[in-house]
mmCIF file as gemmi writes it, N, C-alpha and C atoms, coordinates in Angstrom:
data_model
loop_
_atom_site.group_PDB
_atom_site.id
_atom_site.type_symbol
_atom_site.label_atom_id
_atom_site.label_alt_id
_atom_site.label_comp_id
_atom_site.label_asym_id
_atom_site.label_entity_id
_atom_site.label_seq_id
_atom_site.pdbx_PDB_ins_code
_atom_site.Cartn_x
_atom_site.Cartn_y
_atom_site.Cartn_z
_atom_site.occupancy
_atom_site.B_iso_or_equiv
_atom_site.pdbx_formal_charge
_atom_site.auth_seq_id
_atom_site.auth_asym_id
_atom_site.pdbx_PDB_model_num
ATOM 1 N N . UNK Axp A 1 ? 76.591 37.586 -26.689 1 0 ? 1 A 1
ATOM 2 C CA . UNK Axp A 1 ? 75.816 36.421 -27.139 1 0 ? 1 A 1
ATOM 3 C C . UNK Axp A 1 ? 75.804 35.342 -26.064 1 0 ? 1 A 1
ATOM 4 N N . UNK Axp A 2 ? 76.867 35.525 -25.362 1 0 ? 2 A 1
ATOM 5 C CA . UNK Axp A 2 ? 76.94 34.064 -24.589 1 0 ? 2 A 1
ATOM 6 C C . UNK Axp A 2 ? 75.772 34.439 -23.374 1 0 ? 2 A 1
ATOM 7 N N . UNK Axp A 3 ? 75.961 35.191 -22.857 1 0 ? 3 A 1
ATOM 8 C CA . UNK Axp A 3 ? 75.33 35.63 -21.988 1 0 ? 3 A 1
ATOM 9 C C . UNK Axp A 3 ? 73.866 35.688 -21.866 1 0 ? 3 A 1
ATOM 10 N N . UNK Axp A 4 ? 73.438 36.153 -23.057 1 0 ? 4 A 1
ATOM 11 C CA . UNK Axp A 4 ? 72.394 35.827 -23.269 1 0 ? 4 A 1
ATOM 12 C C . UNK Axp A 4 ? 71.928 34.65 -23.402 1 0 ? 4 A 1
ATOM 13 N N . UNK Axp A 5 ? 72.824 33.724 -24.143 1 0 ? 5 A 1
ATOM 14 C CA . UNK Axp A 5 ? 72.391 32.485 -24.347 1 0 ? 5 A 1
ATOM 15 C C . UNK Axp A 5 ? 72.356 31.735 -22.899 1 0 ? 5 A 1
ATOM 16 N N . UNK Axp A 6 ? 73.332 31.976 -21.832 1 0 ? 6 A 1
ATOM 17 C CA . UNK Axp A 6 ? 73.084 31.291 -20.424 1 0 ? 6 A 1
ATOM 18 C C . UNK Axp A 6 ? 71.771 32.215 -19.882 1 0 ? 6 A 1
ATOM 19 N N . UNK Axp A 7 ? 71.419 33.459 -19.894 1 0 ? 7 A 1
ATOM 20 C CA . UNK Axp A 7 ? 69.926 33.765 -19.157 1 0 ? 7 A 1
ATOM 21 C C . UNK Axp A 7 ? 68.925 33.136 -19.533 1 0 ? 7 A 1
ATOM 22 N N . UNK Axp A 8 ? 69.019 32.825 -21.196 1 0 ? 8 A 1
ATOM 23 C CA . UNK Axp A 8 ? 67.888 31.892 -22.191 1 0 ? 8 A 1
ATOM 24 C C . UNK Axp A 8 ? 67.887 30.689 -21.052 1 0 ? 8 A 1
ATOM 25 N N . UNK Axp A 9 ? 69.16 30.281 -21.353 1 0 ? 9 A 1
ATOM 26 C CA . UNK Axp A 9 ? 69.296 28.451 -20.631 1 0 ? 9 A 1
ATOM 27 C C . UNK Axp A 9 ? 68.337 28.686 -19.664 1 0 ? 9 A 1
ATOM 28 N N . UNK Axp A 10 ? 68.764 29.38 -18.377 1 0 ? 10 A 1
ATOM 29 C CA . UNK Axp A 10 ? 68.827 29.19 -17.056 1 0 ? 10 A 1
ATOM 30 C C . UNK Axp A 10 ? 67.167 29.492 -16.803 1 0 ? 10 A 1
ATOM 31 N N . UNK Axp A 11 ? 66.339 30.414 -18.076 1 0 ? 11 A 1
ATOM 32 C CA . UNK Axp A 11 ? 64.933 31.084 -17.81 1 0 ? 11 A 1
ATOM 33 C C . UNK Axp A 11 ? 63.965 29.452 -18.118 1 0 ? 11 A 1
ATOM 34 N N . UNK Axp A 12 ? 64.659 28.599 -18.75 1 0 ? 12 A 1
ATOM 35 C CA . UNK Axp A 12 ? 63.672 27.719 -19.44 1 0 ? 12 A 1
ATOM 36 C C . UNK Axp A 12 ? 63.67 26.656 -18.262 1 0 ? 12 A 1
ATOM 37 N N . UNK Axp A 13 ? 64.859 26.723 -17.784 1 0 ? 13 A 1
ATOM 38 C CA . UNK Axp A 13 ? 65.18 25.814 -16.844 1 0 ? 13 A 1
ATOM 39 C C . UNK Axp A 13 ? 64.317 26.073 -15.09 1 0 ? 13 A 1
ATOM 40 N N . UNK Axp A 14 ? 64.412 27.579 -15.04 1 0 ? 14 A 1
ATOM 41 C CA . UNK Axp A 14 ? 63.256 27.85 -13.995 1 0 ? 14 A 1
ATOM 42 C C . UNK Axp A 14 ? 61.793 27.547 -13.992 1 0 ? 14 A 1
ATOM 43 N N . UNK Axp A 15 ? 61.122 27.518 -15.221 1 0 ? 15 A 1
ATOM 44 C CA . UNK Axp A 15 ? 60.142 27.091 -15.553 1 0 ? 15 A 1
ATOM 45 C C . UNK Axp A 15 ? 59.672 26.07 -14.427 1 0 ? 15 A 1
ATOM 46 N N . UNK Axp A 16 ? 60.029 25.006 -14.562 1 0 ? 16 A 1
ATOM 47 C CA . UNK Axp A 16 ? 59.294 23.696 -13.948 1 0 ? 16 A 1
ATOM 48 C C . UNK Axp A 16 ? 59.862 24.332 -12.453 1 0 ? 16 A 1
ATOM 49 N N . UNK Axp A 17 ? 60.895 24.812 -11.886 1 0 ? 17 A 1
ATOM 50 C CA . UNK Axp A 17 ? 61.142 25.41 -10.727 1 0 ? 17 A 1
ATOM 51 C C . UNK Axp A 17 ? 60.036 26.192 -10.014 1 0 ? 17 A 1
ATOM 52 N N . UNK Axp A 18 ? 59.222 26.577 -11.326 1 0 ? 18 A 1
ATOM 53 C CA . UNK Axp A 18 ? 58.408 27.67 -10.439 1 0 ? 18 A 1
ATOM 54 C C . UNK Axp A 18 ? 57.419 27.081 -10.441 1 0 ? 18 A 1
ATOM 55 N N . UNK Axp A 19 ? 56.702 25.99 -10.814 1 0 ? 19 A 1
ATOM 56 C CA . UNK Axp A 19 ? 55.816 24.98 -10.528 1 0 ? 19 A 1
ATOM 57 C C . UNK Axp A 19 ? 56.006 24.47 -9.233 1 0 ? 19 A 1
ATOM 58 N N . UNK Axp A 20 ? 57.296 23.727 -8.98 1 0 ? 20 A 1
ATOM 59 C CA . UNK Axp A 20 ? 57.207 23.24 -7.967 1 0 ? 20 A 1
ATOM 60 C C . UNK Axp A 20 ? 57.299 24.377 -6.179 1 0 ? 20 A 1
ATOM 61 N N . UNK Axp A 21 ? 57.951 25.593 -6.565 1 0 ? 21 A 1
ATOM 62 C CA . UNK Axp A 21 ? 57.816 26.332 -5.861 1 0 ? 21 A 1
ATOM 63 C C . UNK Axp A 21 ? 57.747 27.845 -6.224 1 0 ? 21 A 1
ATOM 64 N N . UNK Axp A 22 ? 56.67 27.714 -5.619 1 0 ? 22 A 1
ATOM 65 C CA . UNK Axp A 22 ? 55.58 29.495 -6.667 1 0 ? 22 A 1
ATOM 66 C C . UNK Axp A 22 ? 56.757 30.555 -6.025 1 0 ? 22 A 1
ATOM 67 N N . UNK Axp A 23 ? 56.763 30.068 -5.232 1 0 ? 23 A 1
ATOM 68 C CA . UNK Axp A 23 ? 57.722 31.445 -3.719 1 0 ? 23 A 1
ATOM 69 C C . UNK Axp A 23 ? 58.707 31.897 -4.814 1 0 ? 23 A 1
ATOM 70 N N . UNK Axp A 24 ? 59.691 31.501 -5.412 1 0 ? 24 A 1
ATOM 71 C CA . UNK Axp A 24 ? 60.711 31.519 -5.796 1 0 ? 24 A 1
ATOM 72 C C . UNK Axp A 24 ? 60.649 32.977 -7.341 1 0 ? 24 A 1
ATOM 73 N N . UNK Axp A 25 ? 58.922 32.866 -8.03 1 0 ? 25 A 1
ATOM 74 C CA . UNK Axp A 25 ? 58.126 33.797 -8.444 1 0 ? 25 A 1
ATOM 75 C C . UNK Axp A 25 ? 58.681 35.375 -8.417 1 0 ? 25 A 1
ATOM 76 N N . UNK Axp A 26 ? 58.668 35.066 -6.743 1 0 ? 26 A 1
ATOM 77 C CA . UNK Axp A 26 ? 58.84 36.556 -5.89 1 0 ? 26 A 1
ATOM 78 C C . UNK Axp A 26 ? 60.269 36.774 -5.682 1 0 ? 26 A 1
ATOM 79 N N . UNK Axp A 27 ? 61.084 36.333 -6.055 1 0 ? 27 A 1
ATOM 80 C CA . UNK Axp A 27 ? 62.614 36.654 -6.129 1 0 ? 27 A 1
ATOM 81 C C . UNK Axp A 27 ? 62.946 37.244 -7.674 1 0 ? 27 A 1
């Protein structure tokens, strides 16, 4: 559960990351 719950965190949190840099997309 936890684990999942930090990939949840960390996916919502890339969001605006990948706005500001598309590149990051490709990783």
């Amino acid at each position: 559960m936890a684990k999942i719950y930090k990939r949840l965190q960390a996916a919502i949190k890339s969001l605006p990351l990948r706005r500001k840099a598309p590149k990051s997309i490709a990783l």
